[in-house]
C-alpha positions as a Markdown table, in Angstrom:
| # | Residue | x | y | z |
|---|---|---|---|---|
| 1 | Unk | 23.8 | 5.3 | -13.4 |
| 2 | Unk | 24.7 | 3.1 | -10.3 |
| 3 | Unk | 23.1 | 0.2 | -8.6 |
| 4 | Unk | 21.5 | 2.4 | -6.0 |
| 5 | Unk | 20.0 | 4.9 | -8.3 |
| 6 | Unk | 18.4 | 2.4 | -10.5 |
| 7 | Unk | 17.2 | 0.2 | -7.5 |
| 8 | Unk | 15.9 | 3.1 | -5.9 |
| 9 | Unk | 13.8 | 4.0 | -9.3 |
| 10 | Unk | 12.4 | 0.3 | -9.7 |
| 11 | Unk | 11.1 | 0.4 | -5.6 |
| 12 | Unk | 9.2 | 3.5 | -6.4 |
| 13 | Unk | 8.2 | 2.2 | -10.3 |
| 14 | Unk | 6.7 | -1.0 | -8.2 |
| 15 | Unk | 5.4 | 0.8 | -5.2 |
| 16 | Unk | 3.3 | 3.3 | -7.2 |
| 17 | Unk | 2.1 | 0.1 | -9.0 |
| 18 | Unk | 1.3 | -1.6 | -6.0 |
| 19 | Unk | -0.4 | 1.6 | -4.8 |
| 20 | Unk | -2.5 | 2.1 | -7.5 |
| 21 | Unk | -3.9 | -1.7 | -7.8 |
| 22 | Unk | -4.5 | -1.4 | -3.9 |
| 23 | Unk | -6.4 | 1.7 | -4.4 |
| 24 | Unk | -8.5 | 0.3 | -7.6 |
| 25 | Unk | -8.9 | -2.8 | -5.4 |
| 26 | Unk | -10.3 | -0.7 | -2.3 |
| 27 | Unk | -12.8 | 1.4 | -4.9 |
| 28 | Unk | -14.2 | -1.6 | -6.3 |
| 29 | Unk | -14.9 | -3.5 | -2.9 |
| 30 | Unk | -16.0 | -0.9 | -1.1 |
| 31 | Unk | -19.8 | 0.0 | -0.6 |
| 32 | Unk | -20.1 | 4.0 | -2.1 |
| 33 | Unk | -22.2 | 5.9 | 0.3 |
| 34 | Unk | -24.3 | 8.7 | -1.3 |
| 35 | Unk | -24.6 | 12.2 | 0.9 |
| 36 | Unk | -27.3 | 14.3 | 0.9 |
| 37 | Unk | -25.7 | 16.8 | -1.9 |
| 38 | Unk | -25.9 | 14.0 | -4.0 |
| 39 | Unk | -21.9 | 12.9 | -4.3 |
| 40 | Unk | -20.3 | 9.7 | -3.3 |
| 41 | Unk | -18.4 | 8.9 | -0.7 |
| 42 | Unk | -16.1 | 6.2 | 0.3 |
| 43 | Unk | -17.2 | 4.9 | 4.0 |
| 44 | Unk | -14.4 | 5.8 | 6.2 |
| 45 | Unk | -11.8 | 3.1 | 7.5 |
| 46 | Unk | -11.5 | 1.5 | 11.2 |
| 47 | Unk | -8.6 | 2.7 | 13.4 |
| 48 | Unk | -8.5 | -0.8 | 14.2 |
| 49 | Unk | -7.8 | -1.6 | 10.5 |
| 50 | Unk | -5.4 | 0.9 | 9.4 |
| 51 | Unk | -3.4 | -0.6 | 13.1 |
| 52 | Unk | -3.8 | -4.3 | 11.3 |
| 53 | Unk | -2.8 | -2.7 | 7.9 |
| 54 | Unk | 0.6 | -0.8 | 9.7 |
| 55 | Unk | 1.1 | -4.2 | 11.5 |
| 56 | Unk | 1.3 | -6.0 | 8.3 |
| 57 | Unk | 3.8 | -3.0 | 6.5 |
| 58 | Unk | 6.3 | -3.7 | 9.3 |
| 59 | Unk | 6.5 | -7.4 | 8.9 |
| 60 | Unk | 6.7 | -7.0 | 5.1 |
| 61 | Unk | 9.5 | -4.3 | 5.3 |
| 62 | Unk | 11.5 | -6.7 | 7.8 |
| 63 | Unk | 11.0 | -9.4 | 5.2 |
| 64 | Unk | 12.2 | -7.2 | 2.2 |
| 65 | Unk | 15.0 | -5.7 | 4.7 |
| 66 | Unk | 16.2 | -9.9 | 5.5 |
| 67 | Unk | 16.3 | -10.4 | 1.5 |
| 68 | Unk | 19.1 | -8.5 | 1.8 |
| 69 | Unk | 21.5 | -10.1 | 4.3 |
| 70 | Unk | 24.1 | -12.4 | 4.5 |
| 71 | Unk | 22.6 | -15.2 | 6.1 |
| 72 | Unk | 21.8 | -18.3 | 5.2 |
């Protein structure tokens, strides 16, 4: 197996951890609303967060992509 096949399998390996805890973390936090029927639901998330959240993503993935060039 090459370089590029294993780093490709540790990025998703990681990412699917990362996912997960982010998800526990968001179920645990949040405030469960009950509906009328009797089942729960999560209360629903803020444009204006999920536009802070993609903000965030990009300046990550340009850190992540700058790891990876030559200079110094």
């Amino acid at each position: 197996m090459d370089w590029k096949a294993k780093l490709l399998i540790q990025g998703g390996l990681i990412g699917a951890v990362v996912g997960l805890a982010t998800a526990w973390l968001y179920a645990r936090s949040a405030d469960v609303q009950v509906d009328h029927n009797g089942n729960p639901r999560l209360p629903e998330v803020k444009s204006a967060d999920l536009l802070r959240i993609g903000v965030s993503l990009v300046a990550v993935l340009r850190t992540i992509i700058g790891l990876g060039s030559a200079d110094d």
